[in-house]
N, C-alpha and C positions, 0 to 999 in steps of 0.2 A: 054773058058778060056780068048780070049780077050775080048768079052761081058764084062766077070769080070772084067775084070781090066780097059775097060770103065765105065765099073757102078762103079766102085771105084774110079779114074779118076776123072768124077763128084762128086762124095758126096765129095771128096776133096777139088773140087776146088768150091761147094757149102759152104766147111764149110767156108773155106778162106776166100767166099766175104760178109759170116756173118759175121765174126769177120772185114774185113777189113770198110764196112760198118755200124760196131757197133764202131770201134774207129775212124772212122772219123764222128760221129754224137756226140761223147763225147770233151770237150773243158777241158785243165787243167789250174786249174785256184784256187788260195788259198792252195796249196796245193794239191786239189783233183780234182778228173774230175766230171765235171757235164756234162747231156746230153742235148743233141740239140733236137730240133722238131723232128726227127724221129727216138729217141733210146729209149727205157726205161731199165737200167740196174737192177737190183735184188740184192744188195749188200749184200742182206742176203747167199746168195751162197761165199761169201768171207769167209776164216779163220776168226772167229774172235777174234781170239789171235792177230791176226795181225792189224785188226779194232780197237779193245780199244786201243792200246796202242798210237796213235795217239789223243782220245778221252782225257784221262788220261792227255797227257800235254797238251794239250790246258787249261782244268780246270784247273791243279796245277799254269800255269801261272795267270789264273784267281785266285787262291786260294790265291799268293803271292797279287795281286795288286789291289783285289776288296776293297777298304773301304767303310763304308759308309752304310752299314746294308743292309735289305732284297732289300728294292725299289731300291737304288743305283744299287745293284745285277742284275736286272733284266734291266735297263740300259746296264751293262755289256755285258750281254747274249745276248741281241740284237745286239751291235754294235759286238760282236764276231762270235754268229751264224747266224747273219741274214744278216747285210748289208756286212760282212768282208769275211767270209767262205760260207756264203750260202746254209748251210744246213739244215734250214728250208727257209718258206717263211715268210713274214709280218702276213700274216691271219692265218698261221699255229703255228706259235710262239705266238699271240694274244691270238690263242686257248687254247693253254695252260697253257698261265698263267691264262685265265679265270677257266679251270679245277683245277690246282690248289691254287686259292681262298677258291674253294667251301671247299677244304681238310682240317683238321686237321695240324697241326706240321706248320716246314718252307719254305714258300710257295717258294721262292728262291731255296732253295736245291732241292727240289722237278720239280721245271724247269728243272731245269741241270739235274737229273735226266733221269726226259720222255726226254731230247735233248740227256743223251749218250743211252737209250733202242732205241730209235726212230735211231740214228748213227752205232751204235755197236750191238743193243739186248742186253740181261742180264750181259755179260762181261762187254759193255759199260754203262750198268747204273752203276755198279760198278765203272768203274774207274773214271766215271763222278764225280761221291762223293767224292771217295776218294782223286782226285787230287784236289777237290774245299776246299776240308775240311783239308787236312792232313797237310798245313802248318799252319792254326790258331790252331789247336788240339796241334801236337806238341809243341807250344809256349805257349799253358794254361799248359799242363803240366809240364811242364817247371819252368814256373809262380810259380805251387804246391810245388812243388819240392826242391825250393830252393830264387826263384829271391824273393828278398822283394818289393813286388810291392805297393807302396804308391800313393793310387790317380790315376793316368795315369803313363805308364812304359814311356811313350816319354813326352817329351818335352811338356810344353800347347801351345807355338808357333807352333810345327810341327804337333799338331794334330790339330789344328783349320785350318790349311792348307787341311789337309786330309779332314777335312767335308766342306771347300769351295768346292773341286772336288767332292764331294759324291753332293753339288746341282748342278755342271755345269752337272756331269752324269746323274740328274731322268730329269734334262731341255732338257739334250738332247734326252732322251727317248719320254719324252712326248712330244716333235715339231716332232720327227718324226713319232710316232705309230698314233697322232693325226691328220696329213697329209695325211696318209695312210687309217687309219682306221676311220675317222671323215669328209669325203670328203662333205657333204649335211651337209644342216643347220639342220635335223631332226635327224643325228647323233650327231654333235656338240653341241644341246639342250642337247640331253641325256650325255654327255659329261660334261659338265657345270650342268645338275641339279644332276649328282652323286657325283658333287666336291663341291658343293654345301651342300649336304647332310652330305656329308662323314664330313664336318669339323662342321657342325651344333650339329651332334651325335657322337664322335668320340669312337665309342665303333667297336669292332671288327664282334658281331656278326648283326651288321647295314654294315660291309661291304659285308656280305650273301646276307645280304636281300636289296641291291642296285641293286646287279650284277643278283640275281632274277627278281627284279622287271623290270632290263631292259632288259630280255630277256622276259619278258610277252610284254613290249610293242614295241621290234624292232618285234615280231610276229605278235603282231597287228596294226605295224605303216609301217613298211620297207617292200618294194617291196621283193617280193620270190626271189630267184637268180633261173637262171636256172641249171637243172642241172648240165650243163656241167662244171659248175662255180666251183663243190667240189675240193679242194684239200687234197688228204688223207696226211693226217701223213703216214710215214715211219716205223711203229711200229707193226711188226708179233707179236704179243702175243693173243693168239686164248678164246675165249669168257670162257671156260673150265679152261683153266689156269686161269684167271683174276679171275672166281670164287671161285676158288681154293683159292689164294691168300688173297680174301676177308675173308674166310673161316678162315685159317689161322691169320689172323688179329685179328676178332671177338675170335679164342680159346684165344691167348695170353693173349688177355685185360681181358676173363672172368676166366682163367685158374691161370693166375700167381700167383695174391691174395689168390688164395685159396690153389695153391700150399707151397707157403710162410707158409699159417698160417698153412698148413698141416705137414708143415716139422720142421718147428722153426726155417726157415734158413733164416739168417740176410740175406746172398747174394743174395736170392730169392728176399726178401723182398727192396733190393737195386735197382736190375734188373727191379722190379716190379714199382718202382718210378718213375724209370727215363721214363719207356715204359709208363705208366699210362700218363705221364707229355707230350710225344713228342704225343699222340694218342688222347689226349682230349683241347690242348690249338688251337684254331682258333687265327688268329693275325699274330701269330710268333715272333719274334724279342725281344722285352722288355714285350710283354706280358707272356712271358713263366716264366721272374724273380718271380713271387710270388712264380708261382707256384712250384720253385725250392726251394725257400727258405722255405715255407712249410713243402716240401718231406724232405728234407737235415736238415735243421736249428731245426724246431724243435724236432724233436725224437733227437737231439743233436748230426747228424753223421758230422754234420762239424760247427763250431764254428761261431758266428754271426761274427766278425769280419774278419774272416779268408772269409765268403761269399762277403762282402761287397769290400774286395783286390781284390778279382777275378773278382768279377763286374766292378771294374776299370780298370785291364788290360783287360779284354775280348774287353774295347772299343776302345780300339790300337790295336788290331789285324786285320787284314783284313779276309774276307772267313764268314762262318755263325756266329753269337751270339750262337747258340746251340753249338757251341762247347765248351761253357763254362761251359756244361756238363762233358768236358774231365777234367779240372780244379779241380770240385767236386768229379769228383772220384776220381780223385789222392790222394784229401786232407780228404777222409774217414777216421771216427776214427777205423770203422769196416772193418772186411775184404771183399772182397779182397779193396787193395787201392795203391797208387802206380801209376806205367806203368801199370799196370793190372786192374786197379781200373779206371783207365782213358780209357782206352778201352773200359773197358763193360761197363761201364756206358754211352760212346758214341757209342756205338753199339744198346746200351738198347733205345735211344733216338731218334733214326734215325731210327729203327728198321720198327716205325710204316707207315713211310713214303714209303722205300721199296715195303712196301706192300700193301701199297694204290694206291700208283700210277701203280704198276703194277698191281694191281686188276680193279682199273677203264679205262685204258686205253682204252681196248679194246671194253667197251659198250660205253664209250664216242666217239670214233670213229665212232661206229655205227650211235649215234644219227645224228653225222656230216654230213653225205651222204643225211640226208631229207634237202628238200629244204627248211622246215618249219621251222626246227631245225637252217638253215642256218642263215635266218632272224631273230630268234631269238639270234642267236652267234653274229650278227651283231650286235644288242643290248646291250649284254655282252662284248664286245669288247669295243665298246664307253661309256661304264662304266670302265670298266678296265684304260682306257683313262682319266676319271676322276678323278679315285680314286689315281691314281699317281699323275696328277696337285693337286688333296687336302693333297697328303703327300708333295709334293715340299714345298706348304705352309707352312703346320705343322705336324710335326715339325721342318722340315728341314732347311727350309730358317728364320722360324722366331728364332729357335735355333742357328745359324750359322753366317745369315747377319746383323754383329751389328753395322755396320757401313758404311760409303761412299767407303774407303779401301778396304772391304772387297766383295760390289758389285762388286768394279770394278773388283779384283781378281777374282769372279766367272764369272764376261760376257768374261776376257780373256780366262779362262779356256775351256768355252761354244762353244766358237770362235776357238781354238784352235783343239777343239773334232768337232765339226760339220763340221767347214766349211774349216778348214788348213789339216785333217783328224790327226793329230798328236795321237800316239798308247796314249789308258788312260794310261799305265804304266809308259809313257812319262811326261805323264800330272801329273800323282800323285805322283814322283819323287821331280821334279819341285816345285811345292807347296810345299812340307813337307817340304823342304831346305828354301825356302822362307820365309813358317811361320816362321819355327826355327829359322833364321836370322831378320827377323822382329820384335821375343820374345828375342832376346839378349839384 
């Protein structure tokens, strides 16, 4: 009997100096605790009722105060989850926005995404969307609904303010992923010939074929890393599920159509537009407008001018452009339309991304672990590096910087976000009062 209660004695005071041991190797810091050199925690073992909901406001703050479209966005996402909270690394947040390049839909929501499955798992990809997206969603419908939007809903002073901060944020994206990621002059080369490229061809499906091309030659330019060098993404979704997922993806796009014309159902046939449009446009951002106006404009479910309003307030709103989807459904002639109409039709449009990133996740991660593969992500990363300095260009700054005024505004901005660390929502506050008072 005492045996046992020595052997029990121990395992106690064994569990004890686990845990005592595991929280003194954890630092809290941003909020959350990271681990020291001798912890690794499993965060997947958390509630994760309790994990998204953390994920969820970080993005909704981001949802309120991203402007500035996809690049801006992915700006964002760095100075939030990489240099500020830490929950990914440089190479690991690189990686993904190199995976979602390759993808369909908006490459930006699609980050935020793999950042809340990778934080939270599937709760957290959820709230990751919903809090990046649900304040521009509800202001397009809104928009539908009622507000008569002429041109831009703000001011032209306080929105040229907003797109000075949308270039101090991809400048500051690109001094820092390029410092990181661009450290040799054979990364910097490829660096410089993808920005090079990108504004030579400025077509979407040249930005495939850059981010390919540099990972054929960081394979056969860039030393191997070694092993040890992998660092996994945080992302349990098992090889089975992802093909699942894929599976899923492909019935929708070859099923909807045919369900539509099966049934004679206008709604099908609405769901079917919007899913078609988020599942086949590469680009993102103003590339997806034809193809809305297309699906919408002409079968006549929303009126040419009645598109052309929405297309104006969509670019006052901060958070993605796709949710200028919510806008279109609202303003359907057919049903459904409405609160209802703007839901599914932004459900319908984001649907395909869901399932892309959760379907690819998990073989991309595989490929991550070679060393081969490594050198070649090294490649695609100082592409990626590129391809933002050749959006900085154009059309950002050449859109944007139309005067001496207006540099200097962006190098405060820049100066501000980099080097004073001032919050962007600081910064894009600031600006908007500015222009506005500037446009008096």
């Amino acid at each position: 009997m005492r045996c046992g209660a020595r052997a029990g004695c121990r395992t106690a005071r064994a569990e004890r100096s686990i845990v005592i041991r595991t929280a003194a190797a954890l630092r809290y810091r941003d909020g959350t605790f990271h681990a020291g050199r001798a912890a690794f925690v499993n965060t997947s073992t958390l509630p994760s009722s309790r994990r998204s909901w953390p994920v969820f406001l970080a993005f909704l703050r981001l949802g309120v105060t991203s402007f500035g479209g996809p690049i801006a966005h992915l700006g964002y996402f760095r100075d939030e989850f990489v240099t500020r909270r830490r929950w990914l690394s440089e190479r690991g947040y690189a990686d993904l926005v190199g995976l979602c390049q390759f993808l369909p839909g908006p490459a930006s929501s699609q980050v935020g995404m793999a950042i809340g499955l990778a934080r939270a798992g599937y709760p957290g990809m959820l709230a990751a969307w919903l809090g990046f997206t649900l304040p521009s969603a509800l202001a397009m419908i809104l928009f539908a609904l009622g507000i008569q939007a002429s041109g831009t809903p703000l001011a032209a002073g306080a929105l040229h303010g907003l797109k000075i901060v949308s270039v101090a944020v991809i400048a500051q994206a690109v001094w820092g992923m390029a410092r990181s990621l661009c450290p040799d002059a054979r990364r910097v080369t490829m660096m410089a010939a993808t920005a090079c490229v990108a504004l030579s061809v400025p077509a979407a499906w040249m930005q495939v074929a850059v981010i390919a091309a540099a990972g054929v030659a960081g394979l056969a330019a860039l030393p191997q890393p070694p092993r040890a060098a992998h660092e996994p993404l945080p992302i349990a979704v098992s090889r089975r599920a992802g093909a699942l997922w894929l599976a899923a993806f492909a019935a929708l796009l070859a099923g909807l159509p045919l369900a539509a014309s099966a049934l004679h159902s206008t709604a099908l046939a609405m769901i079917d537009a919007f899913f078609r449009t988020g599942a086949l446009v590469f680009g993102g951002g103003h590339v997806v407008l034809p193809l809305l106006q297309a699906a919408v404009v002409s079968p006549g479910w929303v009126g040419g001018s009645t598109f052309l309003a929405g297309y104006g307030a969509a670019q006052a709103v901060p958070g993605p452009l796709f949710t200028f989807a919510a806008f279109l459904g609202a303003s359907l002639r057919i049903a459904p339309t409405g609160w209802l109409g703007g839901a599914v039709a932004l459900l319908a449009i984001f649907a395909p991304s869901f399932l892309l990133v959760a379907g690819t996740v998990p073989f991309w991660e595989q490929l991550r672990r070679s060393a081969r593969m490594q050198a070649a992500l090294a490649g695609v990363n100082a592409a990626v590096v590129g391809l933002l300095l050749a959006a900085l260009y154009q059309p950002v700054w050449t859109g944007t910087i139309l005067s001496p005024r207006d540099f200097g505004a962006a190098l405060v901005a820049f100066v501000a976000l980099t080097f004073w660390r001032v919050p962007p929502w600081t910064v894009v506050i600031v600006a908007s009062v500015a222009g506005w008072l500037a446009g008096t």
